[in-house]
VEXDREN-419916 format. One record per residue: z, x, y of N, C-alpha, C in turn; residue in one letter. Coordinates in steps of 0.05 Angstrom, whole numbers, padded with zeros to 5 digits, always signed. Each point is the difference from the previous one (the first is absolute). Layout:
ZXYZXYZXYa;...
//
This chain:
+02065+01452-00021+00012-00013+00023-00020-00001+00023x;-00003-00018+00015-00020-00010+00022+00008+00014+00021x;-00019+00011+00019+00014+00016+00016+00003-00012+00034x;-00003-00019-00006+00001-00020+00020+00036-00001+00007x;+00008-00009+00020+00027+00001+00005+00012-00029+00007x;-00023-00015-00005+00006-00030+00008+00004-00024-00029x;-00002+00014-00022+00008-00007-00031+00024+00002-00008x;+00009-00017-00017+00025+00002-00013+00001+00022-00017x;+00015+00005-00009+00007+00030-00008+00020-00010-00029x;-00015-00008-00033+00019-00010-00013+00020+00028-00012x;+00028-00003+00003+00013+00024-00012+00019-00005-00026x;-00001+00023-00014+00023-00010-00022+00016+00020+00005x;+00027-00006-00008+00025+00007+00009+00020+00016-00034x;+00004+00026+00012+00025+00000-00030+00015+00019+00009x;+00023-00017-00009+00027+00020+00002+00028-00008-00016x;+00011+00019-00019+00022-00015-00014+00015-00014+00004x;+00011+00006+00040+00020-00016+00004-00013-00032+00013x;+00008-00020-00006-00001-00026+00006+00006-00007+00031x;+00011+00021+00016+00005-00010+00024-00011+00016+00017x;-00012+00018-00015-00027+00016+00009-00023-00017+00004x;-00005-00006-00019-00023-00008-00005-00005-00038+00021x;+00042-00003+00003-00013-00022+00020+00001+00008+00022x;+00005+00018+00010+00002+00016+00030-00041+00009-00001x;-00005+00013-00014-00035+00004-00001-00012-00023+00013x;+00003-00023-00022-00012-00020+00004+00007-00010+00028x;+00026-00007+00009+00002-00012+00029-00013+00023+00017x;-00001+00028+00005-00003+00014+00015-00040-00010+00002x;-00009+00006-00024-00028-00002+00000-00004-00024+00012x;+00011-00025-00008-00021-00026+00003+00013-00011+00035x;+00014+00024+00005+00000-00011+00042-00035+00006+00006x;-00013+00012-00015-00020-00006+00002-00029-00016-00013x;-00005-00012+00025-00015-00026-00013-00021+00010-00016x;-00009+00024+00001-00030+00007-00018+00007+00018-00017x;+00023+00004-00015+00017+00005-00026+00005-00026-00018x;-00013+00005-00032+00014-00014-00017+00006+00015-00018x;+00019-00011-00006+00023+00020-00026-00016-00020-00023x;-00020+00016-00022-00006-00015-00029+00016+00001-00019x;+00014+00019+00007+00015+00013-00030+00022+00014+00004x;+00031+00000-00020+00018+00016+00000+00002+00014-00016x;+00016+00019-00005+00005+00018-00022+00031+00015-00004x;+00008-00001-00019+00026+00013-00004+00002+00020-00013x;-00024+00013-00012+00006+00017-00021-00035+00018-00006x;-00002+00023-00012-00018+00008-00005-00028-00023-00010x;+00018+00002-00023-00016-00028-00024-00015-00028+00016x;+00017-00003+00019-00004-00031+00020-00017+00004+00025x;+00003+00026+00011-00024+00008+00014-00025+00004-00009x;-00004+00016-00021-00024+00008-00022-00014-00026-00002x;+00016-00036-00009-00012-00023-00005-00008-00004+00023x;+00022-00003+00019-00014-00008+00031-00027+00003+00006x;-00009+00041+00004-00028+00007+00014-00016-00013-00024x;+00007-00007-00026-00020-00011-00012-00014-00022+00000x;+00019-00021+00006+00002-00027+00001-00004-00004+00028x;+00003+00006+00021-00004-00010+00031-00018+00023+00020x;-00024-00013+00005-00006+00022+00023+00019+00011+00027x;-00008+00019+00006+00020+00008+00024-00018+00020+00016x;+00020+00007+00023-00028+00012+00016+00030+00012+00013x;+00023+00003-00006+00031+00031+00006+00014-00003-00027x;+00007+00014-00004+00029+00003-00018+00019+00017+00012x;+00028-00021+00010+00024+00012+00009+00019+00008-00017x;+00001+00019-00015+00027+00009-00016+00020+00019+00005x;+00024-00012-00015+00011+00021-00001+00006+00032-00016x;+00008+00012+00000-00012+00032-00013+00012+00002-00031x;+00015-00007-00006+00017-00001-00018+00016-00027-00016x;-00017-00013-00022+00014-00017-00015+00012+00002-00021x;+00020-00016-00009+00012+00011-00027-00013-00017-00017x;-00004+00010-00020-00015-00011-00030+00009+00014-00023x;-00008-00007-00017+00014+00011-00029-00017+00028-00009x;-00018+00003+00005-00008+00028+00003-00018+00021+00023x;-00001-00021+00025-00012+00004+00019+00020+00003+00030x;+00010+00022+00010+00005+00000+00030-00009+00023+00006x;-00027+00009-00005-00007+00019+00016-00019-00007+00026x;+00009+00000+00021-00023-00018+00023-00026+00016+00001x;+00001+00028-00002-00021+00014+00005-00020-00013-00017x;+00003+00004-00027-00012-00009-00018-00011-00029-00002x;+00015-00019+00008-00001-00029+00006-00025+00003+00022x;+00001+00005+00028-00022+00007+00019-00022+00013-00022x;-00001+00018-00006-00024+00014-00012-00014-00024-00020x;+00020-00008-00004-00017-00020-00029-00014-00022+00007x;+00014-00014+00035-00014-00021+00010-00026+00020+00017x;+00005+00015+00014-00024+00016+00013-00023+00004-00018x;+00010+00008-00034-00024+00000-00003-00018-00020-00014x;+00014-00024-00001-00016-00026-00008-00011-00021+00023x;+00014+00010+00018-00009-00010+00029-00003+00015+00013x;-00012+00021+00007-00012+00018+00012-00004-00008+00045x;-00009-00023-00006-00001-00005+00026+00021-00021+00016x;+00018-00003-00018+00019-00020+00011+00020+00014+00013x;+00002-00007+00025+00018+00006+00023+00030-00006-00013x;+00017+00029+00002+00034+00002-00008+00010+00004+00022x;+00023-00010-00003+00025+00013+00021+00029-00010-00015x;+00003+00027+00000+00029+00006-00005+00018-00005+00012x;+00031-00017-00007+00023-00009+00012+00017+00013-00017x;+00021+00017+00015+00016+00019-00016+00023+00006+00013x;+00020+00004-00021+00036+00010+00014-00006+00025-00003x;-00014+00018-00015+00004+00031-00007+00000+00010+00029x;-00002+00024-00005+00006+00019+00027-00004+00033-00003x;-00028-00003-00022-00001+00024-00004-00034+00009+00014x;+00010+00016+00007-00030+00018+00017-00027+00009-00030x;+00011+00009-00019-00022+00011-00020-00004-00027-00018x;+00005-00025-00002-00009-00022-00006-00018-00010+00018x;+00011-00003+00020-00022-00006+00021-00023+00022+00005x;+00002+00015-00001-00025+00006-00007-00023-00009-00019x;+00021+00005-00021-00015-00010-00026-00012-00033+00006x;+00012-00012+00000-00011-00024+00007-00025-00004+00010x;+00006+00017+00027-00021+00000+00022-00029+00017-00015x;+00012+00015-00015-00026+00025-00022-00015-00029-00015x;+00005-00021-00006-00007-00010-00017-00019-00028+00014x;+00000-00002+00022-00019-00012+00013+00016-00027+00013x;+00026+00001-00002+00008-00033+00013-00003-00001+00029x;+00001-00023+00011-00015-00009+00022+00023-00009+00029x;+00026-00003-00017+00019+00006+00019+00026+00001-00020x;+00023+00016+00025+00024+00007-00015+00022+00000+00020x;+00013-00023-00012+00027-00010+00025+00037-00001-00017x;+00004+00004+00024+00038-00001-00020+00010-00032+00012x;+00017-00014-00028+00009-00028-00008+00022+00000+00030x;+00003+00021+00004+00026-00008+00026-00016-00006+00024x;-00021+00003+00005-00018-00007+00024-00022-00020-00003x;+00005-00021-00022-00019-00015-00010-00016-00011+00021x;+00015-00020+00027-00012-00020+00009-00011+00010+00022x;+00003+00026+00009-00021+00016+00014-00023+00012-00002x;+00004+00014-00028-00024+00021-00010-00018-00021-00014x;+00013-00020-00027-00020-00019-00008-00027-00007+00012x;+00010-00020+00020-00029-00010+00016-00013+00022+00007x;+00013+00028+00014-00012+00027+00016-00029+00005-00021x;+00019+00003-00041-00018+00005-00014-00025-00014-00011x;+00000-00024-00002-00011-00026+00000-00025+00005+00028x;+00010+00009+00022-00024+00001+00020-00014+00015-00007x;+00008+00029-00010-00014+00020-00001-00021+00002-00033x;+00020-00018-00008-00022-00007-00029-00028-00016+00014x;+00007-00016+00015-00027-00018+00014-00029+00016+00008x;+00019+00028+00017-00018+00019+00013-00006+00024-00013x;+00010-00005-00031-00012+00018-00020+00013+00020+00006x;+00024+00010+00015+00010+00021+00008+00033+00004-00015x;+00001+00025-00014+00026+00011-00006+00032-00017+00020x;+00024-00005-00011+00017-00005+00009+00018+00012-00017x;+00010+00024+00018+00026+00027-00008+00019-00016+00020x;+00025-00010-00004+00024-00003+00022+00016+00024+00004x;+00008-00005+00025+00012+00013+00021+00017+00017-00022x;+00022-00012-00017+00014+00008-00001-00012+00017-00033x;-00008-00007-00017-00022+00012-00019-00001+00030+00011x;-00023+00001+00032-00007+00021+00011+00023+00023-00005x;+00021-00017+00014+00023+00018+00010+00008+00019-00019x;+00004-00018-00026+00010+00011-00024-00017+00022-00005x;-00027-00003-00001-00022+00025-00011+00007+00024+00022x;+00005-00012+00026+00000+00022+00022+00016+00021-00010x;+00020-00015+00001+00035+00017-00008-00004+00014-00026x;-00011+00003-00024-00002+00006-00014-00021+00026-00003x;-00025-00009+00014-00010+00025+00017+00007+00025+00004x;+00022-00012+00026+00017+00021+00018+00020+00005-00023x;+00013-00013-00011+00026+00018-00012-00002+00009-00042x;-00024-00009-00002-00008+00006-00028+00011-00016-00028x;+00009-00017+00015+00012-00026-00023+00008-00020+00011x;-00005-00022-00015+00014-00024+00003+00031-00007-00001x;+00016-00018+00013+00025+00004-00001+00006-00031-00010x;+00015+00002-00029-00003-00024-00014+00030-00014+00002x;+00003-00017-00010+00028-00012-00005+00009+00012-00012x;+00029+00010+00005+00018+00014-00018+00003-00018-00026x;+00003+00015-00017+00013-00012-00032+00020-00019+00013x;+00007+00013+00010+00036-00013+00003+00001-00030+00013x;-00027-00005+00019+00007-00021+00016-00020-00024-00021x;-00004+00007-00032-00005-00025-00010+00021-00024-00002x;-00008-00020-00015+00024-00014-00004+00012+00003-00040x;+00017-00005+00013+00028-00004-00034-00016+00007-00019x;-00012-00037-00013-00018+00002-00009-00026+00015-00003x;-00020+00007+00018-00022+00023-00006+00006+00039-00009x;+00030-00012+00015+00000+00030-00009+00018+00007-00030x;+00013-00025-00011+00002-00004-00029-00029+00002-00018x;-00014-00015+00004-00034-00004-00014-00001+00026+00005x;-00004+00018+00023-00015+00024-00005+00017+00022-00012x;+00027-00002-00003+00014+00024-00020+00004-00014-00017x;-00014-00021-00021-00008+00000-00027-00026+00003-00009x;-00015-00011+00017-00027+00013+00001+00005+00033+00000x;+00002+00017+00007+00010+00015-00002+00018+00023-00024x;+00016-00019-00013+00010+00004-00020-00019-00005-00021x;-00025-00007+00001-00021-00008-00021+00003-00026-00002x;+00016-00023+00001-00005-00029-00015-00024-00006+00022x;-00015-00034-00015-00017-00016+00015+00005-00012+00013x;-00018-00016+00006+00006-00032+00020+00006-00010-00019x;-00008-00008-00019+00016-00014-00022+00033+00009-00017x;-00004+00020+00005+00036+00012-00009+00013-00006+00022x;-00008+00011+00028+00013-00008+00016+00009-00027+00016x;-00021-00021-00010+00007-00027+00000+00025-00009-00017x;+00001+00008-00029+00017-00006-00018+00026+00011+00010x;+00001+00027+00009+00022+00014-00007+00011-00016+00030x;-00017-00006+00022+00022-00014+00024+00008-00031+00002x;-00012-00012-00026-00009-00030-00001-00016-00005+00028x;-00017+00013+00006-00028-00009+00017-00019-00014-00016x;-00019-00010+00021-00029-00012-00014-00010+00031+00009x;-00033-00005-00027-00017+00033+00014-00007-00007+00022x;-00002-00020+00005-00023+00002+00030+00019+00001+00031x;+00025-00002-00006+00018+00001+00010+00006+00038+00007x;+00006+00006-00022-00002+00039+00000-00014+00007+00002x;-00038-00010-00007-00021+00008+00013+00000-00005+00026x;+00009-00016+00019+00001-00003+00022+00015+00020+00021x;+00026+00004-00012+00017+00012+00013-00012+00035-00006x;-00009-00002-00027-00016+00037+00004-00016-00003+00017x;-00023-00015+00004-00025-00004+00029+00010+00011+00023x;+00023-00026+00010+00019+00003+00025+00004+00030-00001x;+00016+00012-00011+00008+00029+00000-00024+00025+00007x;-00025-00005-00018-00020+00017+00005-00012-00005+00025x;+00002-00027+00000-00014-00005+00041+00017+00011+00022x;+00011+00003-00010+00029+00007+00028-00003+00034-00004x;-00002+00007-00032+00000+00029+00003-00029+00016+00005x;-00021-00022+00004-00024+00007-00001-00007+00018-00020x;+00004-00015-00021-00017+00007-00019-00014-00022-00015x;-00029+00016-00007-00025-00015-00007+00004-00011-00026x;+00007+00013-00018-00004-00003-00033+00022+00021-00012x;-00002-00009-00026+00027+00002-00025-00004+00033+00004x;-00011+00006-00006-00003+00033+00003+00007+00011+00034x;-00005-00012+00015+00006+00016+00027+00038-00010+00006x;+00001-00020-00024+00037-00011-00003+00012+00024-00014x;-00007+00013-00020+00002+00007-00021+00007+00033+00019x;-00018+00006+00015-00004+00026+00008+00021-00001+00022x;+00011-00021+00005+00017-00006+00020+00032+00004-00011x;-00002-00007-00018+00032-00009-00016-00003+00030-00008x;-00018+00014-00009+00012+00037-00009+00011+00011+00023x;-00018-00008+00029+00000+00028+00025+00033-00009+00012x;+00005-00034-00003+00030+00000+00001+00021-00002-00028x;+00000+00009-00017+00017+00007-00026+00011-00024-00002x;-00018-00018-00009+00008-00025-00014-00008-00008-00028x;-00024+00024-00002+00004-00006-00036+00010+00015-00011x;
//
């Protein structure tokens, strides 16, 4: 990326939800020296994207559902290390202090929450220009509090919805995404979705930090 601040800035964009991804795009292109090259919905479709289109940001989100991929940590690590110098920033519902770290351990370049899009966006976008870190306000807050009181304070089980919290006490009970598609007449990508939703809200990263989750509350 040019370090000039008077260049367009081409970005590619990914995030599962569709009205995400058009909220990105309007938020980015209020500015005139932003172009959006590329979208992405999914692990697999981002991977083609950085291949197929130069870029000089990648805005994602932390967590996609795929048929054997929603670990974001992992997802980041795998673009960091084939693009090494390409400017990230993270857009995220989680709300966990020891993710964010992690994130931040891993070299991204900014890290904002989806409820404060049309503020922090551009904020991060500037600070990509000036080569400088963008942590939001509210990001901060979270790490602060966690600090001071020695844990993160996550969404209760309880306040998922109907549905997610069906997927995760069969998950649970051992079936798949694919048993559990059958057994509710879902599509998979449908119950892969709604497990995602659940782990983002409970801030958790991957199948094993789900897994370690469903014992410490006696759900398997």
């Amino acid at each position: 990326m040019s370090a000039a601040t008077d260049e367009t800035l081409r970005v590619i964009l990914a995030d599962d939800h569709p009205i995400f991804l058009i909220g990105l795009r309007v938020v980015l292109e209020q500015d005139p020296l932003v172009k959006v090259v590329a979208q992405a919905s999914s692990p697999g479709e981002l991977t083609k994207c950085l291949k197929d289109h130069a870029c000089d940001v990648l805005v994602t989100d932390f967590m996609m559902p795929a048929d054997q991929q929603n670990d974001g940590l992992r997802l980041l690590e795998r673009v960091r290390r084939h693009y090494p110098q390409l400017p990230i920033v993270v857009v995220t519902m989680l709300n966990n202090a020891a993710l964010f770290r992690d994130m931040l351990a891993l070299g991204i370049n900014g890290l904002l929450s989806k409820a404060s899009l049309a503020g922090e966006l551009p904020a991060a976008i500037q600070s990509i220009r000036n080569h400088q870190i963008y942590v939001a306000d509210s990001v901060t807050q979270v790490m602060q509090d966690a600090g001071e009181y020695g844990a993160e304070t996550l969404i209760p089980y309880e306040q998922l919805s109907p549905k997610e919290s069906e997927v995760l006490r069969l998950l649970a009970a051992g079936r798949s995404v694919g048993e559990i598609a059958a057994y509710l007449n879902r599509s998979k990508q449908t119950v892969s979705a709604q497990k995602v939703n659940a782990m983002r809200k409970l801030g958790l990263a991957n199948d094993s930090a789900l897994f370690i989750y469903l014992q410490e509350h006696g759900l398997t």
